[in-house]
C-alpha positions as a Markdown table, in Angstrom:
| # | Residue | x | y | z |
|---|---|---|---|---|
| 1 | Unk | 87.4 | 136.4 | 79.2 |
| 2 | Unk | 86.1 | 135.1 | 82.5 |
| 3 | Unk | 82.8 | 132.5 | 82.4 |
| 4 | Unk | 80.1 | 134.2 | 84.7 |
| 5 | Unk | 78.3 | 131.2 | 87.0 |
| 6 | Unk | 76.2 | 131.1 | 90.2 |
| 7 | Unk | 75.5 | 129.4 | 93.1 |
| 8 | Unk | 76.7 | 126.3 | 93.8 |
| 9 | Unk | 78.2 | 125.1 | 90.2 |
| 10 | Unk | 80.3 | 128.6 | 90.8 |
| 11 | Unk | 81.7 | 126.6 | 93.5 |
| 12 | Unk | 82.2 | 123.5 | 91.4 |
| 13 | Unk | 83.3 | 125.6 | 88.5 |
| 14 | Unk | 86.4 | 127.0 | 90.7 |
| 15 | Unk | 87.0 | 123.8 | 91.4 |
| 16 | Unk | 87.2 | 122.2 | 88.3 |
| 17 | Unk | 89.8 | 125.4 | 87.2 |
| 18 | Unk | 91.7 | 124.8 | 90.2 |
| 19 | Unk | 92.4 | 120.9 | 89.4 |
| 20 | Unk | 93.0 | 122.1 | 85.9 |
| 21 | Unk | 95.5 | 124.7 | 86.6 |
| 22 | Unk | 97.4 | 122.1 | 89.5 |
| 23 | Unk | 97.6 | 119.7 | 86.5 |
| 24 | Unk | 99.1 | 121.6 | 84.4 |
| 25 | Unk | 101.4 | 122.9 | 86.6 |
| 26 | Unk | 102.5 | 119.5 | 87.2 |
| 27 | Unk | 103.3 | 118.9 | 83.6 |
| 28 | Unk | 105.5 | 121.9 | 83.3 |
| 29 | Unk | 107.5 | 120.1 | 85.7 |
| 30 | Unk | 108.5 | 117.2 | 84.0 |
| 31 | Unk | 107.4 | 118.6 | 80.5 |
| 32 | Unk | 105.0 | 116.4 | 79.0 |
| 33 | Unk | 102.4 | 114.1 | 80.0 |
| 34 | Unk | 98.8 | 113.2 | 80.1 |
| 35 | Unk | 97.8 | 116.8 | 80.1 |
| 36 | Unk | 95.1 | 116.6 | 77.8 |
| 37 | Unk | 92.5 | 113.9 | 79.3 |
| 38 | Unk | 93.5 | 115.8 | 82.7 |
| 39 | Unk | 91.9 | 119.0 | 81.2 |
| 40 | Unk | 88.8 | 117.1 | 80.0 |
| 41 | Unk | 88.4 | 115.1 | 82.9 |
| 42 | Unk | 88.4 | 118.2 | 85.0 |
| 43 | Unk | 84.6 | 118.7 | 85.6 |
| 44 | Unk | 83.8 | 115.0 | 86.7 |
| 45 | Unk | 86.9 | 114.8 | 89.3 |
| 46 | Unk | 85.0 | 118.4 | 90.1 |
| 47 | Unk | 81.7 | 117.0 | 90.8 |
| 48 | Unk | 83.2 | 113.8 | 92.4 |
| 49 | Unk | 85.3 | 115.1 | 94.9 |
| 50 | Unk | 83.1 | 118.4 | 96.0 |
| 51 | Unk | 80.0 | 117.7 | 95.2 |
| 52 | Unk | 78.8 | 113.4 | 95.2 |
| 53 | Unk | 81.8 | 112.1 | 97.8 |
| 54 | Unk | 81.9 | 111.6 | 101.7 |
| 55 | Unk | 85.8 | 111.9 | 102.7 |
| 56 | Unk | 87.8 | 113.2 | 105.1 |
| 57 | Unk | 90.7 | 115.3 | 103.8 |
| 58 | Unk | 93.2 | 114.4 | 106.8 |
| 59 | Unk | 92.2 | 110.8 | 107.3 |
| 60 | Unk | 92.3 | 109.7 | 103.4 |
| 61 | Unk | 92.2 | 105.7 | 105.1 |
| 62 | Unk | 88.8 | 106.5 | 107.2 |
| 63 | Unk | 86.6 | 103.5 | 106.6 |
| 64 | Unk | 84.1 | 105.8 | 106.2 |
| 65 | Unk | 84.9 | 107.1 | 103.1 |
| 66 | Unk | 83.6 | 106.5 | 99.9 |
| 67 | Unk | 86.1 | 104.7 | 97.7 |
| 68 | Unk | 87.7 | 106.4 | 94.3 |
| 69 | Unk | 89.4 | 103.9 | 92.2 |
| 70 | Unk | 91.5 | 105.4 | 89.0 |
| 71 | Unk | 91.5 | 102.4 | 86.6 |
| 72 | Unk | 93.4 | 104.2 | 83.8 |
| 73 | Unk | 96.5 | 105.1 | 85.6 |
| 74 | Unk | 97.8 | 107.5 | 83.5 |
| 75 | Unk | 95.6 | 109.6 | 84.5 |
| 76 | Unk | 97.1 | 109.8 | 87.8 |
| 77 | Unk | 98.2 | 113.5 | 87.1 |
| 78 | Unk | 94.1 | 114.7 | 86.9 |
| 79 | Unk | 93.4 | 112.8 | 90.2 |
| 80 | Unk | 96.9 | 114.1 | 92.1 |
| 81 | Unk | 95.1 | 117.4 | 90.3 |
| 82 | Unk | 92.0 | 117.0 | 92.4 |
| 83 | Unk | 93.5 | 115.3 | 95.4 |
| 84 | Unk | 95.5 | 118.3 | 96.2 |
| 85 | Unk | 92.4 | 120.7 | 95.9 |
| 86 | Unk | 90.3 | 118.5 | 98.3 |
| 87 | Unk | 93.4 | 119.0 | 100.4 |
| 88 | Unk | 94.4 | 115.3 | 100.6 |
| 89 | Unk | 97.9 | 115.8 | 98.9 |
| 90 | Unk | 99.7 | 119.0 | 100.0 |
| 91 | Unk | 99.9 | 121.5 | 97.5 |
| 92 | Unk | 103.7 | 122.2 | 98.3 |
| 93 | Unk | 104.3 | 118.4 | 96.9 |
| 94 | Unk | 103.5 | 119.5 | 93.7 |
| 95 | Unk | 106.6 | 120.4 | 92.3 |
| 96 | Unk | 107.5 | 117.0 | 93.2 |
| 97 | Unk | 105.4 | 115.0 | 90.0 |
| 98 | Unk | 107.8 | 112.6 | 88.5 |
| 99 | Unk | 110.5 | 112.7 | 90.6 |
| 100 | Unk | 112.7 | 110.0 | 92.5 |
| 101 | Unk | 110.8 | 109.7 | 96.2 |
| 102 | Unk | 108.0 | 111.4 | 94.6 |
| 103 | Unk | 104.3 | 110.4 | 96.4 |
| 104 | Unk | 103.3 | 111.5 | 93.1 |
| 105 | Unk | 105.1 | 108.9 | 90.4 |
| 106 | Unk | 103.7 | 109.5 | 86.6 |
| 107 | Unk | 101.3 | 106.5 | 86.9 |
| 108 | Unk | 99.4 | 105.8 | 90.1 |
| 109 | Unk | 100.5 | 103.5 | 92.9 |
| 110 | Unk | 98.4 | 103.3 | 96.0 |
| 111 | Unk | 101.2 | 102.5 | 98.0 |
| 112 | Unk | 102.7 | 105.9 | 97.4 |
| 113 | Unk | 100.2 | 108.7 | 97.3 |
| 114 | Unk | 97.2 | 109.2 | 100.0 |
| 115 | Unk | 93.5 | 108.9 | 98.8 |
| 116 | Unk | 94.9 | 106.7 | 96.1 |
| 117 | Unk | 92.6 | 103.5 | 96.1 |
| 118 | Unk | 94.7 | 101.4 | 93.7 |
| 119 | Unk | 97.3 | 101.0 | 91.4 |
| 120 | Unk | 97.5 | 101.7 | 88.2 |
| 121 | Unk | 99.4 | 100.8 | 85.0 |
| 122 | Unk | 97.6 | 97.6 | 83.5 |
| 123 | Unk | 94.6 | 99.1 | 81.7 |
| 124 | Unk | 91.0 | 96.9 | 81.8 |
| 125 | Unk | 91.4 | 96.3 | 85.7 |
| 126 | Unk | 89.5 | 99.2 | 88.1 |
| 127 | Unk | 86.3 | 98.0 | 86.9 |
| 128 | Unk | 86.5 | 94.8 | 88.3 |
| 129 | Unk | 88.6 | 95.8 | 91.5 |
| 130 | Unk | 85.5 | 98.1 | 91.9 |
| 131 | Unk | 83.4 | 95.0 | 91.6 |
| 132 | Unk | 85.1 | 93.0 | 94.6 |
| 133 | Unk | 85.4 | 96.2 | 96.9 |
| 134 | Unk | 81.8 | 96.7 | 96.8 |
| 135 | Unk | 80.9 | 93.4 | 97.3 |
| 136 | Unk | 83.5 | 93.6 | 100.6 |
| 137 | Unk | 81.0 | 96.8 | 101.5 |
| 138 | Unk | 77.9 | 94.7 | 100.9 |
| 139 | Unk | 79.2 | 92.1 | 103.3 |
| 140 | Unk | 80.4 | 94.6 | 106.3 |
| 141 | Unk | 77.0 | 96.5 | 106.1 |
| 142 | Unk | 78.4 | 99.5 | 105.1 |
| 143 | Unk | 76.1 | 102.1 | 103.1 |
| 144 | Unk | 79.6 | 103.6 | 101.5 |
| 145 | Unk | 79.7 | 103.7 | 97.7 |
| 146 | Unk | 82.5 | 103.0 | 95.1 |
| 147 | Unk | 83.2 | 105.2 | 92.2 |
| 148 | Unk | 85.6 | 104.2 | 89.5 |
| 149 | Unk | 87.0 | 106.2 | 86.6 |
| 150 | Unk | 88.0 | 104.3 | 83.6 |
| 151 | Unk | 88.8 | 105.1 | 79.5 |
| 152 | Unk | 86.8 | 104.4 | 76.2 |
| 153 | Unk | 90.2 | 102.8 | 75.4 |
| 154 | Unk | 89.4 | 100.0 | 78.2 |
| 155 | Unk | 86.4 | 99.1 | 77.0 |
| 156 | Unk | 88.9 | 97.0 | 74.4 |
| 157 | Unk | 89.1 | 94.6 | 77.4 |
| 158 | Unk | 87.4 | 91.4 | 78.1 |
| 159 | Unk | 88.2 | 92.3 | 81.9 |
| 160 | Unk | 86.1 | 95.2 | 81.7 |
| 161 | Unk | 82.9 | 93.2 | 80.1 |
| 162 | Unk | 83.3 | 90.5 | 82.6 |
| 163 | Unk | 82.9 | 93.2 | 85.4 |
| 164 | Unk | 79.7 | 94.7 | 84.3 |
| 165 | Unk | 78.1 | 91.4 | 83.7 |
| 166 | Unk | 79.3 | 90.9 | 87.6 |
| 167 | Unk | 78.4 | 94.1 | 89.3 |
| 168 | Unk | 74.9 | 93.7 | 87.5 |
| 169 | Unk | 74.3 | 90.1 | 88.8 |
| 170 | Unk | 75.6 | 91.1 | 92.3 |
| 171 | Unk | 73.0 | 93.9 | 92.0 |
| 172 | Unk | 75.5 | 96.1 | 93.0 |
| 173 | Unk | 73.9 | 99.5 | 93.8 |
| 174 | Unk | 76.8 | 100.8 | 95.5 |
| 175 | Unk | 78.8 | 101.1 | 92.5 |
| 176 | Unk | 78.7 | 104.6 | 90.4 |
| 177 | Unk | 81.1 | 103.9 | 87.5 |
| 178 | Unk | 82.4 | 106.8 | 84.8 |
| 179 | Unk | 83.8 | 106.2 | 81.4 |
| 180 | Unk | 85.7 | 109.0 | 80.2 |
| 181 | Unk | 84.9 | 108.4 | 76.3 |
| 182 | Unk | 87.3 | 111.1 | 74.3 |
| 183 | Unk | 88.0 | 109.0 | 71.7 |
| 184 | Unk | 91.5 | 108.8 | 71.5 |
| 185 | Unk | 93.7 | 106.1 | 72.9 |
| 186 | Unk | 97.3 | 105.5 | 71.6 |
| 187 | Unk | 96.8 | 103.8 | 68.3 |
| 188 | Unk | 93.9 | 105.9 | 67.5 |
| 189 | Unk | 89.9 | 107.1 | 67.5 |
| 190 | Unk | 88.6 | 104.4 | 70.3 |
| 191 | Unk | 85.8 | 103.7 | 68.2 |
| 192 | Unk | 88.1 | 102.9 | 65.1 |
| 193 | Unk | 90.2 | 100.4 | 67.0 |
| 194 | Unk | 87.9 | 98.6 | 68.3 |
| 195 | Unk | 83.9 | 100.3 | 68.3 |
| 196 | Unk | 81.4 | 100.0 | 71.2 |
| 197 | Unk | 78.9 | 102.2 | 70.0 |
| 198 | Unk | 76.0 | 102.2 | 71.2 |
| 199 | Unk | 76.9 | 102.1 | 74.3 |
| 200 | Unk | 74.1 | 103.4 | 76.4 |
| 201 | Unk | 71.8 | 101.0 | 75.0 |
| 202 | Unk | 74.9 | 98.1 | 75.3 |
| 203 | Unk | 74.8 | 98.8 | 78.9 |
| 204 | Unk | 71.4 | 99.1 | 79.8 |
| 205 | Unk | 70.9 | 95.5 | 78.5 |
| 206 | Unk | 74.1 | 94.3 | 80.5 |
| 207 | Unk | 71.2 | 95.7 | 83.6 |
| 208 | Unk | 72.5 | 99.0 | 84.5 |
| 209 | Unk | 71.3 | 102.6 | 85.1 |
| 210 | Unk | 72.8 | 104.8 | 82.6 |
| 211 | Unk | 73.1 | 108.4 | 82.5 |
| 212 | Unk | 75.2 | 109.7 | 79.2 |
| 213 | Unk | 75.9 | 113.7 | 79.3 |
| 214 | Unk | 78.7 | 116.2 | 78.4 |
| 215 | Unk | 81.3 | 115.6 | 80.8 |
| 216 | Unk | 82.1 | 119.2 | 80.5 |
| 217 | Unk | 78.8 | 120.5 | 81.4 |
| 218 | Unk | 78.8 | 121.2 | 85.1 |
| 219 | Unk | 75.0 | 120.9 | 85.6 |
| 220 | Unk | 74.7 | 117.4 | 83.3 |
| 221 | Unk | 77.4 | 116.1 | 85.1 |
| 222 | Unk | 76.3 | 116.7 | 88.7 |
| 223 | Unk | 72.7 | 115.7 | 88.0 |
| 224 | Unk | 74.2 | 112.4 | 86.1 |
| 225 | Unk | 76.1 | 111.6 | 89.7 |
| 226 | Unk | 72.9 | 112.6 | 91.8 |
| 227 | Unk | 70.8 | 110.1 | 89.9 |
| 228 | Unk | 73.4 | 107.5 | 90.3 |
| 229 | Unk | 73.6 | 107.9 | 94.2 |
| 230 | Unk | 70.0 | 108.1 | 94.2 |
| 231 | Unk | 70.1 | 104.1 | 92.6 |
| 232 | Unk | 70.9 | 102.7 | 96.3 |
| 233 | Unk | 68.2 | 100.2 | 97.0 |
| 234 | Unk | 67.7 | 99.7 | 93.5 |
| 235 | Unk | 69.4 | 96.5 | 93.0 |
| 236 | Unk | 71.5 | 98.4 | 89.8 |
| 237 | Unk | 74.8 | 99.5 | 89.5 |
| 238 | Unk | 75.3 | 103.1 | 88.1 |
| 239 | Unk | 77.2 | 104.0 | 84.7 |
| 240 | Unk | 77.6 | 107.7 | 83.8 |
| 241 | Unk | 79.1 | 108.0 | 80.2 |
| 242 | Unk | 81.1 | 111.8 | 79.8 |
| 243 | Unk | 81.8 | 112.8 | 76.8 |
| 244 | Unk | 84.9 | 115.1 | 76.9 |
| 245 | Unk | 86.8 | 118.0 | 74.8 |
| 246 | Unk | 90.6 | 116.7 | 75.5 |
| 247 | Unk | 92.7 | 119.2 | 76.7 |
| 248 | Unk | 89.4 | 121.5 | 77.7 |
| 249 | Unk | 89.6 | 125.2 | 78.8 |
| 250 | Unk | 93.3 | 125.2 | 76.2 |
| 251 | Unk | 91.9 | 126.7 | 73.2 |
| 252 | Unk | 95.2 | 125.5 | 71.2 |
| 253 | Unk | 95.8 | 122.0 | 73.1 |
| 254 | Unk | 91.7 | 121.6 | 72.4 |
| 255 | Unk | 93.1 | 122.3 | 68.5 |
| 256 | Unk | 95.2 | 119.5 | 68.4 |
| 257 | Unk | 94.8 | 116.2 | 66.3 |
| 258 | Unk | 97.0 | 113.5 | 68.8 |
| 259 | Unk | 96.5 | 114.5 | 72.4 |
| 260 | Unk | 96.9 | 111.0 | 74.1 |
| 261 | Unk | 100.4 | 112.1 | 75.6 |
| 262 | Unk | 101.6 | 115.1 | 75.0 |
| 263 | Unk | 104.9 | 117.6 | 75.1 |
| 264 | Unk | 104.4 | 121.1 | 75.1 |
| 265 | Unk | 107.3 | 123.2 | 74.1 |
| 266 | Unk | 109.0 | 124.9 | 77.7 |
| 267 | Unk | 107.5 | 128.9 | 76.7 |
| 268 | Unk | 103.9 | 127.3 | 76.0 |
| 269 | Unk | 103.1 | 125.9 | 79.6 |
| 270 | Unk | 102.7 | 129.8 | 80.6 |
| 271 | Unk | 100.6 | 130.3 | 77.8 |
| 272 | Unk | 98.4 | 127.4 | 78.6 |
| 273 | Unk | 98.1 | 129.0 | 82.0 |
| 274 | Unk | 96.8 | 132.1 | 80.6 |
| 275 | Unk | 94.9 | 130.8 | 78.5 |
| 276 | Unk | 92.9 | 128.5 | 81.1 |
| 277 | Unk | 92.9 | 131.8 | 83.6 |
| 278 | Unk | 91.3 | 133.9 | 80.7 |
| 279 | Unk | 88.3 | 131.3 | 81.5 |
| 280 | Unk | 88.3 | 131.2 | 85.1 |
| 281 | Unk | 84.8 | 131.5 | 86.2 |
| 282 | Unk | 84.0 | 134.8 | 87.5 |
């Protein structure tokens, strides 16, 4: 079964199958991993990278560039995913996920992998590192924007509360924040460990602009990032909530109950593959 598209979210659709199939690649390697909220986050690192971003591919330090900070580090195998499609990371390193001398270790380290803006690990933290980089971009007069992708899960944090009270008092328009909300962290539903519903109306009041779509709709989610860019000059930072299917475009990883980290017997990583290139759009 292919998925017949048009135009440009053709383009964005290939993309999005392309970061999906490197990331699963990259857990065959080693086996296991954070394979499912790759799959679902798919279509926002999609939109992000080919689509809302200004970058250049073979300077990932240019101080031109629009910042991407990955708050919930264990999702460092979606971003590698997408960093090696925009042609950041070379394709050829990724056989190397996991390994000893890796540039692509299982959590995310800026010191070791280009067009990574931070490290990961400590959950409740991009938010506010977000917060201080665009005030840094305020300061040097630069029109550059910060995106940050963080978990439902964080939300659990005081951290992450404390940085939207901050980025809406520094009126920080340059910010365009995404919360991948799945609802599954790893002692359970999100919103039966610790609730944050609702959230669009939570976050509005905090004095942001709030967009909330299906993070797996291509069209939602690139018009969700176009009115966020179009907030500069508004004085308001920009919140797009995606809802996601984890493990998306993997009929039987969709199926499962636990998908927070995952290991997928040696035979099924091939089946995955077909299964996601029944789906490639067409």
């Amino acid at each position: 079964m292919t998925i017949a598209t048009s135009g440009h979210n053709r383009q964005l659709a290939e993309r999005a199958h392309a970061i999906r199939r490197n990331a699963l690649r990259m857990g065959e390697v080693q086996g296991q991993g954070y394979i499912a909220q790759a799959l679902g986050i798919s279509d926002v690192l999609a939109v992000a990278y080919f689509h809302a971003m200004t970058y250049r591919p073979e300077d990932p330090e240019w101080d031109g560039r629009d910042r991407f900070l990955l708050s919930n580090g264990h999702y460092a195998i979606a971003l590698y995913a997408a960093l090696i499609e925009a042609g950041i990371v070379p394709k050829d390193e990724l056989e190397t996920y996991g390994f000893d001398d890796s540039r692509l270790p299982m959590s995310g380290m800026a010191s070791y992998t280009p067009g990574m803006e931070m490290s990961g690990g400590s959950l409740g933290l991009g938010l506010a590192i977000a917060v201080g980089r665009c005030l840094g971009l305020k300061r040097k007069g630069s029109d550059r924007h910060v995106y940050t992708l963080f978990s439902d899960g964080e939300l659990d944090e005081g951290s992450v509360w404390e940085a939207i009270m901050s980025a809406a008092h520094f009126q920080l328009d340059n910010l365009i924040a995404v919360v991948d909300v799945n609802n599954q962290q790893a002692d359970g539903p999100s919103t039966s460990v610790l609730g944050f519903e609702p959230l669009t109306e939570k976050l509005e009041a905090f004095g942001w602009f709030v967009r909330r779509v299906d993070g797996n709709d291509l069209d939602a989610v690139r018009e969700a990032f176009d009115a966020a860019k179009a907030q500069s000059g508004s004085g308001k930072p920009s919140m797009i909530i995606a809802d996601t299917l984890m493990g998306k475009g993997v009929p039987f990883l969709e199926a499962r109950e636990k998908n927070h980290f995952i290991r997928v017997d040696a035979h099924e990583w091939q089946l995955a593959l077909a299964a996601l290139d029944e789906r490639k759009p067409s």
